[in-house]
N, C-alpha and C positions, 0 to 999 in steps of 0.2 A: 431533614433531607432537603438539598438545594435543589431547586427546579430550574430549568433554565424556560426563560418565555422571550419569544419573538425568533427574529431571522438569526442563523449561526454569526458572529461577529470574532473573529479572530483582532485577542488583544494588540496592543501596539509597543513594541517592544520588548515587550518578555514570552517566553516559551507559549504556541499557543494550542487551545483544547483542542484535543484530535480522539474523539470516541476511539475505542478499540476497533469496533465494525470500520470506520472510518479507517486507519492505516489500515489493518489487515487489505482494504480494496485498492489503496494506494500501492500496497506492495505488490497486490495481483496484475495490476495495470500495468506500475512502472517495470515489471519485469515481462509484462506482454510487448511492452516497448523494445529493451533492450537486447532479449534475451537471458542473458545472465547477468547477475553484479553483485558485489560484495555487499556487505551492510555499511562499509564507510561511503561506499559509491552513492548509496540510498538517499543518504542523510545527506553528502553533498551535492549531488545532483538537484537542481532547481526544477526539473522535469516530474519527479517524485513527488514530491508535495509532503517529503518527509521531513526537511528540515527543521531544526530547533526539535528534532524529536528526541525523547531520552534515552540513553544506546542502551540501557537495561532492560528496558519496555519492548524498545523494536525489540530486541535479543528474543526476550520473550511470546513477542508476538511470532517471530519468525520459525522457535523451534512448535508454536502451536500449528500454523500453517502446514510445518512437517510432518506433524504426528495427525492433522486431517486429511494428510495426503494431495494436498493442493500444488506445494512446490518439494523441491526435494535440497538437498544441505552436500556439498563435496567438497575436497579439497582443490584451490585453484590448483592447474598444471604450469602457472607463468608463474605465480610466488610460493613461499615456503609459507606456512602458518596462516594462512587464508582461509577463508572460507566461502564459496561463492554460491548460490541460489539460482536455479531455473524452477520454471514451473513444469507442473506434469499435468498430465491430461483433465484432471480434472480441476487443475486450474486453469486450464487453458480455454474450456467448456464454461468455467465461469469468466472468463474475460472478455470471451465473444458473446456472452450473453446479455453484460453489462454496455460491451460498445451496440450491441443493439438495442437496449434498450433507450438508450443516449440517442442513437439516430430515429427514433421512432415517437421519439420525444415523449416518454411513458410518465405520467406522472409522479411514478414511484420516483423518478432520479430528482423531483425537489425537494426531496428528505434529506436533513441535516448531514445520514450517513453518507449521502452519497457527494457531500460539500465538497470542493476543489478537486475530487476524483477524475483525470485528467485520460479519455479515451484518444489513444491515438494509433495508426493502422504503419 
């Protein structure tokens, strides 16, 4: 079993370690931001912190978020064969809880999950 010890350190140049708990809050946040967006939006978007993510994994992660009921899965109404993501309430209840926690400066957000998790209003 590999342990990891010290500060989270994102490699240089190749794909980098993103816990699962880590995207799943990436993807809570950057859709607190946006509103809605596509999964190719995610991965390109520089605001996400999903880049270099693996689109099988996000997939994955995204239809888990759906079935805990955090965000919900539709068809865009601008393109054909889209798929687009908003959150629901009770993602939304966890995304104002995280940006509070971030303004209240709690220590829990210097946990590795909470690394590059990007609150913004």
């Amino acid at each position: 079993m590999l342990v990891r010890r010290g500060k989270f350190k994102p490699s240089k140049g190749g794909p980098t370690y993103l816990p699962r708990d880590n995207v799943r809050l990436k993807v809570i946040m950057f859709l607190r931001s946006v509103n809605r967006s596509n999964q190719h939006n995610m991965t390109q978007d520089e605001r996400s912190g999903l880049r270099g993510q693996k689109w099988v994994s996000l997939a994955n992660i995204l239809d888990e978020l759906c079935e805990w009921g955090w965000i919900t899965k539709k068809p865009s109404e601008d393109a054909k064969n889209v798929t687009v993501y908003e959150l629901l309430d009770k993602g939304r209840e966890l995304s104002n809880k995280l940006a509070e926690l971030q303004s209240q400066n709690n220590e829990l957000w210097k946990l590795d999950s909470f690394h590059e998790v990007k609150v913004s209003d």
